[in-house]
N, C-alpha and C positions, 0 to 999 in steps of 0.2 A: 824779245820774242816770247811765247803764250809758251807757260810751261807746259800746260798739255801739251803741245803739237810735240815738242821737246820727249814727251816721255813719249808718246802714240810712235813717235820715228823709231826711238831707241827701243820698242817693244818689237819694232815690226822687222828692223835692221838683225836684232838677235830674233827674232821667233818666239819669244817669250808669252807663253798664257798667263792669266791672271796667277793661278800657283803660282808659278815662276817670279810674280814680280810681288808677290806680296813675300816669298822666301827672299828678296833683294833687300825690299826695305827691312825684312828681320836681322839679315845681317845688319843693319845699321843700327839695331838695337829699337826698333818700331814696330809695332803691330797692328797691320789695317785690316778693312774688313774686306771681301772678295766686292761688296756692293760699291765700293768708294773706288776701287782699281776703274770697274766694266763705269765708272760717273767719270772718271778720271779719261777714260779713253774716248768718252764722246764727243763728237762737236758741239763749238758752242750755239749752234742752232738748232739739237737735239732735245727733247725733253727728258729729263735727268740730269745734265750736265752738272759736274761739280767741278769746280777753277782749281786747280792744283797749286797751294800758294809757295812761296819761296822756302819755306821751312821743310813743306813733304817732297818737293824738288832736290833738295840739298839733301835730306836722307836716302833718297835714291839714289843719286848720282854718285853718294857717297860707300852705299851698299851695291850698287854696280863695280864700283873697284875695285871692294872686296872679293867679291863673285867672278870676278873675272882674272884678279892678280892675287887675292889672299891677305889674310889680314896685316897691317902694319902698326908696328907700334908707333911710329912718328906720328903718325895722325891721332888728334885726339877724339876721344867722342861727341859731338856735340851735345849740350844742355841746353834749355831754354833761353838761357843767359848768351850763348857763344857763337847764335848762328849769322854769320858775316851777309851783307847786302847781297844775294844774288843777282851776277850780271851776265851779261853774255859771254864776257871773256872768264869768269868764273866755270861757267857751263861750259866755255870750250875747254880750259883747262884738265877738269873736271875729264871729261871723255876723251882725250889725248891719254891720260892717263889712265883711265879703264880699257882702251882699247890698248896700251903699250905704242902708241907714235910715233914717230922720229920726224922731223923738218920734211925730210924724204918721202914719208907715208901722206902727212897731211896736204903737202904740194901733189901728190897723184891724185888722193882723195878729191882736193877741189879740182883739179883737173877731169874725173871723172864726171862731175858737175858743170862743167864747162866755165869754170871761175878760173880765171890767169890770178897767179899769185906768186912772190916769191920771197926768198927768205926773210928778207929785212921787212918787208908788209906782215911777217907771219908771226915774227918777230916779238913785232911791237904790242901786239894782243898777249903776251907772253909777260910784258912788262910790269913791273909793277905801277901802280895811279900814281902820276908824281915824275914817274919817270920823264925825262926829257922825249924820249924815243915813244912812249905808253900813247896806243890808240883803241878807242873805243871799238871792240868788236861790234860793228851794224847787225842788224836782223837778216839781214841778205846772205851776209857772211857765213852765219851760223846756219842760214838753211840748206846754203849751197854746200854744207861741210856736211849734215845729217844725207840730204841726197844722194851727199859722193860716199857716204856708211854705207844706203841702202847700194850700192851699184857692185859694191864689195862683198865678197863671199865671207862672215864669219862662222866661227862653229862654236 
């Protein structure tokens, strides 16, 4: 999935202005500029559009959980050197955990989306690559999951 649409849901789910999300990525230890956010939120058949690559994804997603749960010491910081392949199931991981989730939450979630799912499919996106059980979180998955954010009240 297009990490802009990725961030534009997660902007639009919390209500977040440019302020807001450029104070996100500074918890993660990044400083953008207000212009690259309103390039980051366009379509890509706007003129402006700037691609949001895997790296300024990961520092938001990463600076969402701070922002939302506080910071942890388990997590390290990323450096140029450390930032793991972003996938979908990394993104959903990712916002499971900024949002605080449980099996319970995310099975209402896509229900709110009208995606049937149940534990053991919810599962295996959970897995780790290798795992016997491990399945590729689809792009359908991951939008029906942002959908069933936007249909839910956060604060």
């Amino acid at each position: 999935m297009n990490n802009n649409d990725v961030l534009r849901s997660i902007c639009l789910v919390l209500n977040l202005n440019d302020t807001a999300t450029i104070n996100i990525f500074k918890l993660a230890g990044h400083d953008i500029d207000p212009v690259s956010i309103s390039q980051f939120l366009k379509n890509e058949n706007e003129d402006g559009y700037l691609d949001c690559n895997n790296q300024l994804m990961t520092l938001f997603l990463d600076g969402l959980i701070i922002h939302r749960r506080g910071k942890s010491d388990k997590n390290p910081t990323h450096t140029n050197e450390n930032f793991p392949p972003l996938t979908n199931n990394i993104i959903l991981k990712k916002l499971r955990i900024a949002f605080n989730l449980k099996e319970d939450d995310l099975i209402e979630l896509m229900s709110l989306a009208d995606f049937g799912v149940n534990k053991n499919e919810l599962g295996a996106f959970f897995r780790k690559p290798g795992h016997k059980h491990y399945r590729t979180c689809p792009d359908e998955f991951l939008m029906g999951f942002l959908v069933g954010l936007t249909y839910h009240q956060w604060h």
